[in-house]
Backbone bond lengths (Angstrom), bond angles and torsions (degrees), N, CA, C in turn:
res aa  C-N    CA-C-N  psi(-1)  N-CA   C-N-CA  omega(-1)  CA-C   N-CA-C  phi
1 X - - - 1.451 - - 1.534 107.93 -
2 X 1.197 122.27 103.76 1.445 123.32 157.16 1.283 120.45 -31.73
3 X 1.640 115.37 127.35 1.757 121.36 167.57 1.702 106.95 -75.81
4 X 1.221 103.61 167.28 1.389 116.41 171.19 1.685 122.15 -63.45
5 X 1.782 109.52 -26.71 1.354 123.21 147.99 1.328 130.58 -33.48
6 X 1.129 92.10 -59.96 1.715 107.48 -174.19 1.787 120.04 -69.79
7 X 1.800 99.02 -30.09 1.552 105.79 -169.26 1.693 105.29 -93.75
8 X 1.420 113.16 -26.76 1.276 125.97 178.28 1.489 124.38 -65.35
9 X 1.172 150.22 149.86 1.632 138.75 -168.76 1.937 78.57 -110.36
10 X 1.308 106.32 -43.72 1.745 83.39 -162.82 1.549 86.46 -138.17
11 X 1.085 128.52 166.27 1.644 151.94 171.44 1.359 111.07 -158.87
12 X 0.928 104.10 128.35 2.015 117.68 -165.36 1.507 108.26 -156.20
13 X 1.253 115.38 149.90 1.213 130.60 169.01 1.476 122.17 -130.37
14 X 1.069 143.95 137.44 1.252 164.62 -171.41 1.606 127.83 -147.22
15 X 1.949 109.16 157.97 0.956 102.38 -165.97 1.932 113.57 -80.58
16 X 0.643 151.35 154.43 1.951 139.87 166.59 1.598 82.25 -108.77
17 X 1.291 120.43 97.25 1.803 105.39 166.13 1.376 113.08 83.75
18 X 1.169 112.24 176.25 1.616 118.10 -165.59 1.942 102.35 -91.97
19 X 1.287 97.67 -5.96 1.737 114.21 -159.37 1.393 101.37 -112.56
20 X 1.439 118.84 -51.56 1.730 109.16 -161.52 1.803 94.20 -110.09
21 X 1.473 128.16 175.46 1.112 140.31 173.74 1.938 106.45 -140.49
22 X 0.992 115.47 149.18 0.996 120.01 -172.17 1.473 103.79 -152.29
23 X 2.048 101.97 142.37 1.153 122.62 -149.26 1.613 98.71 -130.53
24 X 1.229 120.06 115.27 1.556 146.37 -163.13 1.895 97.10 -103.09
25 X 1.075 102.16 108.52 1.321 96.55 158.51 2.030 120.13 -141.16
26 X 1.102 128.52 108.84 1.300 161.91 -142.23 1.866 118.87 -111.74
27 X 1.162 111.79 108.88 1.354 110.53 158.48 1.103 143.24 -133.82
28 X 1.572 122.47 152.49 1.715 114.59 -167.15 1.680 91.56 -61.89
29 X 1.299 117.96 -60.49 1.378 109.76 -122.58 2.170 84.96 -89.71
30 X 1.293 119.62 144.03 1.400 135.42 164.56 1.471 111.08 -53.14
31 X 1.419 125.20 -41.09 1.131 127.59 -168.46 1.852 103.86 -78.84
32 X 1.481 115.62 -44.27 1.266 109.16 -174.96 1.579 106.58 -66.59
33 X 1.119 131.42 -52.50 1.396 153.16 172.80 2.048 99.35 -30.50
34 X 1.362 111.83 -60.94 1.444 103.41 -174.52 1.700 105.46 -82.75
35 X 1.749 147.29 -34.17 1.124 143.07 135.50 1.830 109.85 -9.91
36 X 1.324 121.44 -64.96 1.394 111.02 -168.04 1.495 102.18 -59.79
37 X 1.698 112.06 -54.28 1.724 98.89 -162.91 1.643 86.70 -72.64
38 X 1.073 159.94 -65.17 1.097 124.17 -167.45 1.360 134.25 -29.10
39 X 1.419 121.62 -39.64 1.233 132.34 -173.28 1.380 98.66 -76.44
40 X 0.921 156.43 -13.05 1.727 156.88 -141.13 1.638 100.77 10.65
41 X 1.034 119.94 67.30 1.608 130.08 165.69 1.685 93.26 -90.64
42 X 1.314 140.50 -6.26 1.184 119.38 -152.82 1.811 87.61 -150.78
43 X 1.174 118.16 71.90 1.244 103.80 176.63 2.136 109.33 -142.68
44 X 1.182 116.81 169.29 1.591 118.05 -168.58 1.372 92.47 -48.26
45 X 1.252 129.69 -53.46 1.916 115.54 -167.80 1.606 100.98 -66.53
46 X 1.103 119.93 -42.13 1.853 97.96 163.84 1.140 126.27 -71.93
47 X 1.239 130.83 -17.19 1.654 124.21 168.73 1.531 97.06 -77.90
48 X 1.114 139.21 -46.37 1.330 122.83 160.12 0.933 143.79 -17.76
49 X 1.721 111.52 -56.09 1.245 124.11 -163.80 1.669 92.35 -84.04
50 X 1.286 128.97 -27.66 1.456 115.36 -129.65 1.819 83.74 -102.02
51 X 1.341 111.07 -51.70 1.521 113.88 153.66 1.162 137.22 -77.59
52 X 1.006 122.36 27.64 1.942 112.49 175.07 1.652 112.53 35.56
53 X 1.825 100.46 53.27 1.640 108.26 177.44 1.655 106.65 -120.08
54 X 1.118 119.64 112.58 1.615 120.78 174.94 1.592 105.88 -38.12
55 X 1.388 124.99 133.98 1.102 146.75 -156.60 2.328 94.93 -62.12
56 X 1.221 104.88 -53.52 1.125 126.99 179.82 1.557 112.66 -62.70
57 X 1.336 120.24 -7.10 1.149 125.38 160.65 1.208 112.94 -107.54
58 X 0.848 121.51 2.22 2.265 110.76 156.71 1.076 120.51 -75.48
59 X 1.509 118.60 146.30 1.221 113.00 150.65 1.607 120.13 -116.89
60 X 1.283 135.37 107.94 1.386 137.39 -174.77 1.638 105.80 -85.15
61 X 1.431 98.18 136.87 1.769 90.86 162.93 1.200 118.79 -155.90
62 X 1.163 109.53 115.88 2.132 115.01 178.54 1.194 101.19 -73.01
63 X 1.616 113.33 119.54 1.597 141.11 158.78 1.597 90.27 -75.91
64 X 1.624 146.22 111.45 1.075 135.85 119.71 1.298 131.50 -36.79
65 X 0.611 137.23 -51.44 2.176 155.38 -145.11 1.883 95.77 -106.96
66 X 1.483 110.20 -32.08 1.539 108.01 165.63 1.680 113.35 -87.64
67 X 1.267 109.99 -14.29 1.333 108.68 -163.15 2.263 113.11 59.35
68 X 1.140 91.74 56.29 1.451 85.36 -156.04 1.798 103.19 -152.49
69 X 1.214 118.99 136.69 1.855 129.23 -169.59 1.317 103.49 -122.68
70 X 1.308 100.13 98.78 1.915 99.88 170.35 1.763 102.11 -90.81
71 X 1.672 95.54 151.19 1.909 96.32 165.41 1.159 91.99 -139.29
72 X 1.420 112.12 141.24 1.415 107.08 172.86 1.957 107.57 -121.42
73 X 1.348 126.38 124.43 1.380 118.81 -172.09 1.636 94.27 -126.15
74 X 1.467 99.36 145.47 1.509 107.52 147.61 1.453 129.33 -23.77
75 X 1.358 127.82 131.62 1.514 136.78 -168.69 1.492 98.42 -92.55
76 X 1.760 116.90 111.89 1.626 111.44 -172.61 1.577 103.85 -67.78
77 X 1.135 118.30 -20.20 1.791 113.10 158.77 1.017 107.72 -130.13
78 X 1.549 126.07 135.63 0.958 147.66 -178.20 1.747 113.36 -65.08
79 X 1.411 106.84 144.68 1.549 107.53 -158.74 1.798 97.27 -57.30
80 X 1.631 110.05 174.56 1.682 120.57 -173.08 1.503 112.80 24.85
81 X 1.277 121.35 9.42 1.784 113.84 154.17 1.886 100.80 -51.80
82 X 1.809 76.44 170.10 1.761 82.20 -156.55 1.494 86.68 -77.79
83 X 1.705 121.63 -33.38 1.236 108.77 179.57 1.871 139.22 -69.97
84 X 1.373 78.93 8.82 2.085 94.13 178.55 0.666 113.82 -69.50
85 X 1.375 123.80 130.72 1.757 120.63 -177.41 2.099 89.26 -122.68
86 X 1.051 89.80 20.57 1.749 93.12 -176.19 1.243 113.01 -143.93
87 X 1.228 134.72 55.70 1.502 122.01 178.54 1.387 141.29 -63.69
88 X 1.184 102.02 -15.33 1.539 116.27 167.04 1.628 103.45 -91.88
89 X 0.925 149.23 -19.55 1.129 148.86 -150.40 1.981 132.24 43.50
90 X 1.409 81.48 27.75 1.708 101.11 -179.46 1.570 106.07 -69.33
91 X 0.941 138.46 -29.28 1.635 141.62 -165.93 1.574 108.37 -74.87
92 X 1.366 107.53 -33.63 1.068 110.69 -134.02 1.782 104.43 -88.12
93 X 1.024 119.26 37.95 1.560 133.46 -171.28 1.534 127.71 -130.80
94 X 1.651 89.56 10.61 1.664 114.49 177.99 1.332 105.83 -54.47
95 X 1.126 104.27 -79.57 1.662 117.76 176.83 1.567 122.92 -11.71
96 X 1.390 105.33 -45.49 1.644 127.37 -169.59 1.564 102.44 -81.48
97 X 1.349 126.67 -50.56 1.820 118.83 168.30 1.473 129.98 -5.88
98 X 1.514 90.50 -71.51 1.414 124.65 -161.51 1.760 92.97 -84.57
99 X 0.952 115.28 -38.59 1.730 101.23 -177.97 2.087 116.75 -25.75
100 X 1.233 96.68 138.99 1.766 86.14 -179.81 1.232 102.11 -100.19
101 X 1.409 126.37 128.05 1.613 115.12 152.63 1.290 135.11 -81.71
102 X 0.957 134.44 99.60 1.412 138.77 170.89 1.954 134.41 -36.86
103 X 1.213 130.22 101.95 1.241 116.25 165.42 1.517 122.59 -2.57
């Protein structure tokens, strides 16, 4: 079963603001791009689970014409808190790699 690594050209995360982070994920090919949302490997109850983000605080959105799925969630610490170990919010897209997509 192919990961989301492998089918994706880019997966990135970033900060939107000192409060929300937002998660870019992008592909060349049309065919891999409609396979993922089919599979729902990538949907608000998995950003949920994977971050500890209330379902009602996501926002998911399929770019067709980019071939491309932005989510943008609340930052569980807020950017330059003393407890950030991420201030840019570049790290924060580990989780999503390793995801498997399913046929």
């Amino acid at each position: 079963m192919p990961t989301l690594g492998e089918m994706a050209t880019l997966i990135r995360s970033k900060n939107a603001g000192p409060f929300n982070l937002t998660f870019d994920i992008m592909f060349a090919e049309a065919d891999n791009y409609q396979k993922v949302i089919a599979s729902n490997v990538l949907t608000k109850e998995v950003f949920s689970r994977l971050y500890g983000i209330p379902v009602e605080e996501i926002l998911l959105v399929h770019h067709d014409a980019a071939r491309a799925i932005k989510v943008s969630i609340p930052r569980p610490i807020f950017q330059c808190d003393p407890e950030d170990g991420d201030t840019y919010g570049g790290q924060q897209y580990g989780p999503l790699v390793s995801l498997e997509v399913p046929d």
